[in-house]
N, C-alpha and C positions, 0 to 999 in steps of 0.2 A: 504493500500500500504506500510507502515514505518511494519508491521508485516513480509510485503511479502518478504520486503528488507530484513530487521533481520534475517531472516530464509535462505535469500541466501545467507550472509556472514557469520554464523553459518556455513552453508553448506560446504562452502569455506574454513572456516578454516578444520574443519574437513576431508575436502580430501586432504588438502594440510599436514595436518599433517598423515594422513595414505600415502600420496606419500612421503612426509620426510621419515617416518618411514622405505619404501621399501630401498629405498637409501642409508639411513644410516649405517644397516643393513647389507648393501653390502661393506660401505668402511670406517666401524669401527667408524661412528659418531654417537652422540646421537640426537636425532628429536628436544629436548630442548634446544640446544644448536642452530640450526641452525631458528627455528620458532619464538623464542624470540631474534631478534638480538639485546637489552636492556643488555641481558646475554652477549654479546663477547666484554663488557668493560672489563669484567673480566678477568684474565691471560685467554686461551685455550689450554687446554693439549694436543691436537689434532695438533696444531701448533706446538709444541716441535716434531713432530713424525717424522724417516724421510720423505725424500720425495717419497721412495717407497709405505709407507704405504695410498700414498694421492692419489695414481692410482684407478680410477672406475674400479669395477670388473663390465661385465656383463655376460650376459643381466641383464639390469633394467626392474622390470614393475613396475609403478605409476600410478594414475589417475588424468586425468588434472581437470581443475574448472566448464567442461561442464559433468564431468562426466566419462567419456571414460576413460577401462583401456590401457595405453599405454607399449609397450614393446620397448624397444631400444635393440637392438640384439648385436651391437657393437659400437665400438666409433664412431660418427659421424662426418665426415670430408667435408660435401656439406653440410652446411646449410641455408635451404632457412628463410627470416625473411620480414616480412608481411607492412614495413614500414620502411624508411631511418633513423625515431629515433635508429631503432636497431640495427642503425651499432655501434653508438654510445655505448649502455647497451653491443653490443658482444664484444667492444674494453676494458673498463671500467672490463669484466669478464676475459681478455687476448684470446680472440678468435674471432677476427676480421678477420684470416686471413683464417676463415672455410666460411666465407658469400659466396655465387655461387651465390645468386638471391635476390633481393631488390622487393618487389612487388608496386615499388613508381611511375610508369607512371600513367597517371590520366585515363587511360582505368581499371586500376588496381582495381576502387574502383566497379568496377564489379565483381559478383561474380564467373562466365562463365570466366573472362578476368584472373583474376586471379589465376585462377586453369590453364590455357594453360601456361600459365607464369612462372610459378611455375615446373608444369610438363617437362616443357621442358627444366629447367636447370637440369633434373634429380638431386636431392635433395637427402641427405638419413636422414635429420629431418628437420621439419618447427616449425618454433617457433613462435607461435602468440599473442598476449596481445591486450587486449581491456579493456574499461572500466567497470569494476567487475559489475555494475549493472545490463550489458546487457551479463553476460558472466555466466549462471548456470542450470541443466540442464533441456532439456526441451525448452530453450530460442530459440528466434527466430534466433540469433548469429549462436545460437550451432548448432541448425539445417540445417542453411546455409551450415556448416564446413562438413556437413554430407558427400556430396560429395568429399571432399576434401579425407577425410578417406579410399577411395578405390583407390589411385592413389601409394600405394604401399610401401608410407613413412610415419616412425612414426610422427603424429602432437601431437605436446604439448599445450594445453589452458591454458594461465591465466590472471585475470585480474588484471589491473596495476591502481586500481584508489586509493590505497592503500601505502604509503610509507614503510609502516612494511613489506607488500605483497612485494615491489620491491627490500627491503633487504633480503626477505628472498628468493627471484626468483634468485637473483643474485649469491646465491652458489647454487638449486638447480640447475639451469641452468651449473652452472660451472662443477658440479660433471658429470650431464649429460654429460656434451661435452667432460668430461676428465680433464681438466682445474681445479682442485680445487682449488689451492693456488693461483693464483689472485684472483677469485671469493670468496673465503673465506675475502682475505685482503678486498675488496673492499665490500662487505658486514659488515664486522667489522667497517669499516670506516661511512656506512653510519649507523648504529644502536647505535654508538657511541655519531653521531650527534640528533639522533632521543632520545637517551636516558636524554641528554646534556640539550636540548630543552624543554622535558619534565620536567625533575627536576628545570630550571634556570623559568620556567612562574607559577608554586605551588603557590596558593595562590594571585596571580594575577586576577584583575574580567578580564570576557569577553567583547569583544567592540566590537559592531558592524560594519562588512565591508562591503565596498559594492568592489569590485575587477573587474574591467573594463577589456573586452578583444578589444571594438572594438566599433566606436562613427561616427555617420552619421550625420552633421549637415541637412543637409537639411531634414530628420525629423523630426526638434527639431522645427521648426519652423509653424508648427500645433500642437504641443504639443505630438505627436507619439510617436515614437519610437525614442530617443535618443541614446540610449547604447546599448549596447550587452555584458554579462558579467559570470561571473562563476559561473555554481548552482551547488547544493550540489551531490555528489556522484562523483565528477571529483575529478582527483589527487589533483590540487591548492586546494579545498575547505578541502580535509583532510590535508593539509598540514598548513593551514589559523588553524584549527582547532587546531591542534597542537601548535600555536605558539599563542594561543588567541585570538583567532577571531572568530567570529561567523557569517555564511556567510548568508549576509539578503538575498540571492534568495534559491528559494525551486527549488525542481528536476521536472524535468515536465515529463512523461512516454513519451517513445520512441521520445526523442527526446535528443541530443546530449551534455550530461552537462555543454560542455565547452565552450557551445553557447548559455547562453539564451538571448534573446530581451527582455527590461525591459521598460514599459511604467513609462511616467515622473511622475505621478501619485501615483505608488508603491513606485518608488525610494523615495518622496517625504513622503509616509505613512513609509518606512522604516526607514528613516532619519539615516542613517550610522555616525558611529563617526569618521571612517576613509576610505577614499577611495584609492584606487590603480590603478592606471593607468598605461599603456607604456609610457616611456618617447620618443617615439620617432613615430610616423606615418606617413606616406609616403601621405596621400590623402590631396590634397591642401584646402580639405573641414575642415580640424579636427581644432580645437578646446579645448584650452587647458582646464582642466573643471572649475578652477579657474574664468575663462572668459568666462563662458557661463551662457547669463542670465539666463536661466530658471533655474539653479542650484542655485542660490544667498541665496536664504533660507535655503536650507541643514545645519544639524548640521555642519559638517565637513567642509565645504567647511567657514561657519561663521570661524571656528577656526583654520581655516588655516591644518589642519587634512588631507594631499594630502601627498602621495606617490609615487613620481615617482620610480617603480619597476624597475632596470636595466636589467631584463632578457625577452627574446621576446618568450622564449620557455623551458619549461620546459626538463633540459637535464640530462638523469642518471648520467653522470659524476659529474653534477653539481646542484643535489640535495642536497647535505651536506651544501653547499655556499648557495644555494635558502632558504630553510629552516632556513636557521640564518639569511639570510637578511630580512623575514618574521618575523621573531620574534623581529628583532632591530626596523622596520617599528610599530610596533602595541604596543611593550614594550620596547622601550628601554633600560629602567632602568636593564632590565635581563638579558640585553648582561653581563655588569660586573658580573655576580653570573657564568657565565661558564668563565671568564678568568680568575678572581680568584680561581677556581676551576682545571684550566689545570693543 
């Protein structure tokens, strides 16, 4: 299965750099410039150009992450986007004010529901992201999307479980829409942080985390199921990854990364050296982990090793800010090597 993955994120790069390539191509950028957003600390000559030069020429053709070659005929001004994160990533790209259709009513997570929904705000691009494990071609995703494909509008696939992936989505997305130079700024901004992150944890060891999304006590009380928490191949877990951490849950097939259920058992055979939790939950059952006995033995929990994360959702704007506060939670010591460095 770690082969199978390989070879789809392989995959992935490679068509995202042959859809770069088409783009760029069309509006005088280089694909190395926009695929390694580590590269836009550096001055951008493309940035000095005017702002006539930063106009999409179309028609574009790319292919998205499932495969499929896509043509965009003209600028698209109705864009439908598959989730209310995306109002957010379309705002952050400066094109907020093309969204026609939010596909976020909870009939929505159907896949019949969501194509009438769609269709009938007559669209002229939909932009879809999922998590990159379930998003290559072939996949059961992709083949859902089939139908989607004959309702007469260009669809774009990509997967988002990637932070380099959503810096670098965010100008091709931009160029797509028209939009470069916000989407360009706001990719710069987050490669900047991704590049910052990387260089300030060098030579840092990895620590064990265990990253808490969700805690049932009346579980815990047969020894079950306790937690619910972040397995590997979700955005947090590449982003844990980036700032030093190493995420003690494994990815489980077909089933949803950013939810696994962890018996007391593993968490116990894992023994994390630091944990991450919400600070804040709404069910009168929760329990801070501190105070829960059956955690008393854990590494972390003995050394005080508790994170209260201040963010409840993972927000494109607010990637650059998530990412450093991951890296101050796990290393502290390597916040000062990027302020020193501003």
């Amino acid at each position: 299965m770690l082969i199978q993955t390989t070879n789809k994120k392989c995959w992935c790069f490679l068509t995202n750099l042959v859809a770069l390539s088409s783009i760029m191509m069309a509006t005088g950028c280089s694909p190395e410039q926009s695929i390694n957003p580590q590269l836009s600390i550096a001055p951008n000559p493309i940035a000095s150009k005017p702002a006539a030069d930063k106009q999409t020429v179309y028609p574009l053709v790319l292919k998205d992450a499932c495969g499929a070659e896509i043509t965009i005929p003209s600028e698209p001004n109705r864009v439908a986007v598959d989730n209310a994160e995306l109002n957010d990533f379309m705002k952050v790209i400066g094109a907020s004010d093309k969204i026609v259709e939010v596909t976020e009513d909870s009939a929505s997570s159907l896949w019949g529901a969501r194509e009438r929904i769609i269709a009938k705000s007559k669209p002229d691009f939909f932009l879809y992201p999922a998590p990159s494990v379930l998003v290559y071609p072939g996949s059961e995703m992709c083949m859902n999307i089939l139908s989607f494909r004959t309702l007469g509008f260009p669809i774009w696939v990509t997967g988002h479980s990637e932070i380099d992936q959503i810096a670098s989505d965010m100008l091709t997305v931009g160029i797509i829409l028209n939009r470069r130079e916000p989407a360009e700024q706001a990719s710069d901004k987050l490669g900047k942080a991704i590049a910052q992150v990387k260089e300030a944890r060098q030579g840092l060891p990895l620590k064990k985390v265990y990253w808490e999304r969700g805690y049932n006590r009346s579980f815990s009380k047969n020894n079950q199921v306790t937690s619910v928490g972040v397995g590997k191949n979700s955005l947090e877990d590449d982003m844990l990854s980036l700032a030093g951490g190493e995420n003690i849950l494994p990815w489980i097939e077909n089933q949803n990364p950013d939810s696994i259920a962890v018996e007391l058992e593993q968490l116990r055979k894992a023994d994390p050296d630091l944990i991450l939790y919400q600070n804040y939950f709404r069910s009168p059952e929760y329990v801070p982990p501190k105070e829960r006995e059956e955690w008393q033995n854990l590494r972390a929990i003995r050394a005080s090793q508790l994170y209260a994360y201040p963010f409840d959702e993972m927000r494109y704007s607010e990637l650059s800010d998530n990412l450093m506060t991951l890296l101050k939670s796990i290393h502290p010591e390597a916040i000062s090597r990027i302020t020193e460095n501003k």
